[in-house]
N, C-alpha and C positions, 0 to 999 in steps of 0.2 A: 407810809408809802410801801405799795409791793413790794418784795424783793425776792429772790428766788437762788440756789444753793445746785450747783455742779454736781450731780454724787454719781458714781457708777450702780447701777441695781440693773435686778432684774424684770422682766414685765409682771411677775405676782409680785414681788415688796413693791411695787408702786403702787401697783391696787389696792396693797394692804395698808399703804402709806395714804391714799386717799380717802381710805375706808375711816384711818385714823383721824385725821384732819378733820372730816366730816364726821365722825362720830355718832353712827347709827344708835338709837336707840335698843334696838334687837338685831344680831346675828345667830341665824340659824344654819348648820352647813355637814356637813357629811364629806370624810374623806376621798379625796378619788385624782387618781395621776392624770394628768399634769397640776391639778386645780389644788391642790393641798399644801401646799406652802403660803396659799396666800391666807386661810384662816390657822395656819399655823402662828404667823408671823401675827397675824390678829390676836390669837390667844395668848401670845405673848405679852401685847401691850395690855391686854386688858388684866394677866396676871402681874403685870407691873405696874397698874393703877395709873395709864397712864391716856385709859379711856374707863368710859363708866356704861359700856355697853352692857347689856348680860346676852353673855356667847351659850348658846342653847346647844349642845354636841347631840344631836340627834341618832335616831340608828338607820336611818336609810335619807336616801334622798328623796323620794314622796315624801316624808317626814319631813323634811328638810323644808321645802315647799308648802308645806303643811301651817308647819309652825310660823312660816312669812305670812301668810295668807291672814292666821290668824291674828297675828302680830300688827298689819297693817292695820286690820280690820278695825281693831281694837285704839289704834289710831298712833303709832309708834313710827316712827322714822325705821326701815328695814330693810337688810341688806341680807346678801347671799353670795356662794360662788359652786361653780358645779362643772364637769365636763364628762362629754362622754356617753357613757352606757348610765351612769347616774342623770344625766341630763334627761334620756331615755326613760329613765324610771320616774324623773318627775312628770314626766310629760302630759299626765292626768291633770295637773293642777294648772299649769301654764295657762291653759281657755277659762280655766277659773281667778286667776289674778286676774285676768285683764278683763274678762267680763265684769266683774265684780268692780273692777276702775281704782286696784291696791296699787300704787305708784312706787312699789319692790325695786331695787336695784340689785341686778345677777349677773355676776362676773363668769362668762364660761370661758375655758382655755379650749379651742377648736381643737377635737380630735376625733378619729376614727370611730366608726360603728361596728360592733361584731356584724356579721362574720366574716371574712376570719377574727378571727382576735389581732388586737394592732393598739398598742399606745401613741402611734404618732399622729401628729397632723394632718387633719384634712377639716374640709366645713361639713361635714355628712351627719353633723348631730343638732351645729347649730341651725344649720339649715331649714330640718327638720321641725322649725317652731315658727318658718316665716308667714305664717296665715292664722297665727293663736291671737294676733292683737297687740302682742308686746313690739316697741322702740327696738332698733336693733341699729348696735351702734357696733363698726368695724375699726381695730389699731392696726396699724400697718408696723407700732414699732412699740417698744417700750412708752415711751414718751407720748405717741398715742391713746396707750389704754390707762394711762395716769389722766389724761385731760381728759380723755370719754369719761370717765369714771366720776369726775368733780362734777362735769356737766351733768349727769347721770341722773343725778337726785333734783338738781334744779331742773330739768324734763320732766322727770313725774311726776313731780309735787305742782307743778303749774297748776293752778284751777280750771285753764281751760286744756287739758291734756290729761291730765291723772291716770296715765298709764305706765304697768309695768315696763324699767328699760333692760335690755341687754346689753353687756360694756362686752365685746367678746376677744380674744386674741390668742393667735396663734399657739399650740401647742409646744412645749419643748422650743422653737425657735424663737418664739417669744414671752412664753413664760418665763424658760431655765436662763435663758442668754442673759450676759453680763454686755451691758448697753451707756450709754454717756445721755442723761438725762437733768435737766431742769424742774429740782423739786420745789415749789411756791409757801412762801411761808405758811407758817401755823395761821394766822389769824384772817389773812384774806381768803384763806379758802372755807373760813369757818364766816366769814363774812358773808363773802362769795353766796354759799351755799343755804346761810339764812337757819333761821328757824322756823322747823314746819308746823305747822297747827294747823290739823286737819279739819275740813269744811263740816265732817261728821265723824261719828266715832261712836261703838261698840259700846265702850266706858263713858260716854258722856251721858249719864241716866237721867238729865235736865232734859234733855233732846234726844226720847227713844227712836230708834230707827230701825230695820228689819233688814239683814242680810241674809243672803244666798238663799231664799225664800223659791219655792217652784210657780213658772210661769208659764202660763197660756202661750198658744203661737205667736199672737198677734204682741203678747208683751216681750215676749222672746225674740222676735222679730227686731221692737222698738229698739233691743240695746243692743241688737246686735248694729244697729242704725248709727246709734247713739258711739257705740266705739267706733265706727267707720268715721262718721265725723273727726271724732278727736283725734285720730291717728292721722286724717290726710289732713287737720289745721295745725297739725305737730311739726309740719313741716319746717315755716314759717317760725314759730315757737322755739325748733332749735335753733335757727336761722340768729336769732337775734340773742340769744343765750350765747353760741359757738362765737359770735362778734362778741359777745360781753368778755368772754374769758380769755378770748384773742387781744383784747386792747388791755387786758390786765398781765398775760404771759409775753405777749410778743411775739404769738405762734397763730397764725391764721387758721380759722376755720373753714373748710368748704365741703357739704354733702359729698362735691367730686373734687376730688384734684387731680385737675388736666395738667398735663406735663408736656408741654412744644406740641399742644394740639391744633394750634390755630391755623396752621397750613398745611399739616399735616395728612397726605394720601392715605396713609396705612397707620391705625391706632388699636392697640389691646386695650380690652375694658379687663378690669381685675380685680380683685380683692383681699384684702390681707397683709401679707408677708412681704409678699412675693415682688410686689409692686416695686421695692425699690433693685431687685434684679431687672427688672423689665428694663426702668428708669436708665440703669445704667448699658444695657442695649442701646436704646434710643440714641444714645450722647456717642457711642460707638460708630453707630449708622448715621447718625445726623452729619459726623465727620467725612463720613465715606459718600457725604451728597442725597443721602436718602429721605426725605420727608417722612418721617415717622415720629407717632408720640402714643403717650398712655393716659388712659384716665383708671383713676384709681378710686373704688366706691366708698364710702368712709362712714357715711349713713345708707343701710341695706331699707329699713323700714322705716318711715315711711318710705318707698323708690323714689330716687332722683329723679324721674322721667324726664321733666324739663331742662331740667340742667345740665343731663347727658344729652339730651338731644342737642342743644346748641353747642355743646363742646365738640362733638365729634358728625354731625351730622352731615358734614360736609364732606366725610374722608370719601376715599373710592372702596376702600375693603376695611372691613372690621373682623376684629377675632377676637372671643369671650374664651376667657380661660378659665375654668370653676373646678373649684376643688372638691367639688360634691359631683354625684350623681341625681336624675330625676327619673330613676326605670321604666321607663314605657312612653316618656315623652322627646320630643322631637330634639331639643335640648337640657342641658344642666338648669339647675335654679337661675342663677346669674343668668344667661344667655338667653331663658323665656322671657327677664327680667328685659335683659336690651332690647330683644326681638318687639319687645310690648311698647318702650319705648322712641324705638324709632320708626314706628308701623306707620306711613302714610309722611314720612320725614326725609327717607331717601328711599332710593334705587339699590345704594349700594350691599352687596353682598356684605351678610353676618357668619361667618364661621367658628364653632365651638369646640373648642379643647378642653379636654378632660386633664389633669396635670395634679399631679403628687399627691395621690388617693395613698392614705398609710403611710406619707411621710416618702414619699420617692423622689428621689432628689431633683429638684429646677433646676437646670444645668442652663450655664448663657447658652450653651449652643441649641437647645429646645426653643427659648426663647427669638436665637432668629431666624430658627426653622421656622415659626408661627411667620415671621415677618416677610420671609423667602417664599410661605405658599399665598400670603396675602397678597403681594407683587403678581402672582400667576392667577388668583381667583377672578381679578374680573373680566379673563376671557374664557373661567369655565361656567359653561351654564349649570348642570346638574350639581346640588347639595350632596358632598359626600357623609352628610349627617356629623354625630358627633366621633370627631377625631381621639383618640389617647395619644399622648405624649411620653413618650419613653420607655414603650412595652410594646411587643408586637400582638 
């Protein structure tokens, strides 16, 4: 029988604690703030034989990448973590895991893009990978990016999916923080998670096969087909994985978690951190008469489209709050993301905020300034495009 253990940790020793449970065959990883305690904690277990990974200390994070690529290739169960300006520097390899169909698990701690220089929080790196192909799977909390994490491996290893996943989570807020989490014993998560044997494999010299080979348009074309398929039947695929590990934890899975959005006039779509600040607005305002709720994105790729759409489709005003930038376009990532989803679903007005770019703090009261100009938008016509939060 399952059973599962109280422990205070932080969002990387959970990752590193999932990493252990499941027991990659290869980790390859390259230091870098916030991301580095969690194959700290990994190089521990493995100098304590209490996994039998071989931990690869690379010297760069293309390296890093490098060595997953070939790791997978080769037919190894593979894992990684990264944030940042190393995220940045892998960023060569990313469209080649996923073309290639390496079913990599990569843990990034969301943080800032030079320039300026900035170690905290924001999505402006992971962002930057949402059209490579890879799963992209968002924690709102410690406990979060421990179950993205276990689910993680059984997403890419799927036979009908075999694409790299992203477990991603908040920098310093939810890396560093000390949090009250349910960790699942040793054996159902090694259950859980299975043993992979790959369809094909590098080393399998019984059944030669050609990778990363150069290809014509027209075959260039086919996979690039080939991954569109499997990323939008990935959908469905986490669908029923997030229930699997849901009836084994006791913790529901959903692409969205809509929060008192069923009648709700005025709703924030969000992602991340932040979501249980919003959350707790909501229950604020709901007291004071106001029909308000949140939906919170928890799988970024494949998009929920359908799923937000029926959650909040009905409100009279919506507001996307993104922790990233998209320079030149009409909104942030998130908010083209909603715009695209509820295109020909309502009427009502979308307004996009920009919020805690560098780690600048979410304050409730920004929170119901968003909800306060939401109440006024649907009697203004003109978009006053994307709004910032907390800076003039």
């Amino acid at each position: 029988m399952a059973t599962q253990t109280t422990i205070s940790a932080t969002g990387n020793l959970l990752i590193a604690e999932a990493y252990r449970q499941v027991e990659p065959d290869v980790i390859a990883a390259y230091p870098i703030t916030p991301q580095t305690t969690i194959v700290e904690a990994y190089a521990k277990y493995v100098a304590d034989g209490r996994v039998h990974t071989e931990l690869v200390t690379v010297e760069s994070e293309h390296s890093s990448m490098s060595a997953c690529i070939g790791a997978s290739a080769a037919g190894a169960r593979t894992a990684t973590a990264t944030s940042s300006q190393g995220f940045a520097y892998m960023y060569e390899e990313l469209p080649i895991a996923a073309g290639m169909r390496l079913p990599i698990v990569m843990a990034n701690a969301n943080r800032a893009i030079s320039a300026p220089i900035n170690i905290h929080a924001d999505h402006s790196d992971v962002m930057s990978a949402r059209d490579t192909g890879w799963i992209m799977l968002f924690a709102e909390d410690a406990q979060d990016a421990y179950d993205n994490t276990v689910m993680s491996f059984r997403i890419a290893e799927n036979p009908a999916v075999r694409l790299p996943v992203i477990t991603a989570l908040d920098g310093f807020i939810t890396t560093h923080a000390m949090e009250r989490a349910q960790l699942m014993d040793d054996e159902t998560v090694k259950s859980f998670a299975g043993q992979y044997v790959p369809p094909e494999a590098l080393l399998d010299t019984e059944n030669p096969i050609s990778v990363g080979m150069f290809a014509e348009d027209r075959f260039y074309t086919a996979g690039h087909l080939s991954t569109r398929r499997a990323i939008d039947g990935a959908a469905s695929i986490i669908k029923e994985i997030g229930d699997e590990w849901g009836a084994l934890c006791g913790r529901p899975f959903n692409a969205v978690n809509a929060y008192r959005c069923e009648d709700a006039d005025y709703v924030i779509v969000i992602i991340g951190s932040a979501a249980g600040n919003v959350r707790h607005v909501v229950n604020e305002l709901r007291d004071q008469g106001k029909k308000v709720g949140v939906a919170s994105i928890r799988v970024y790729r494949p998009f929920p489209y359908q799923e937000l759409a029926q959650a909040i489709g009905h409100a009279k005003a919506i507001g996307v709050m993104d922790r990233s930038e998209s320079f030149g376009a009409q909104n942030g990532p998130l908010g083209l993301d909603v715009h695209t989803a509820l295109y020909g679903q309502t009427q009502a007005p979308v307004r996009d905020y920009i919020y805690g770019l560098g780690g600048l703090d979410v304050t409730l009261d920004l929170i119901r300034q968003v909800y306060a100009d939401l109440e006024e938008t649907e009697s203004i016509v003109p978009d006053p495009g994307v709004i910032y939060l907390g800076i003039n």
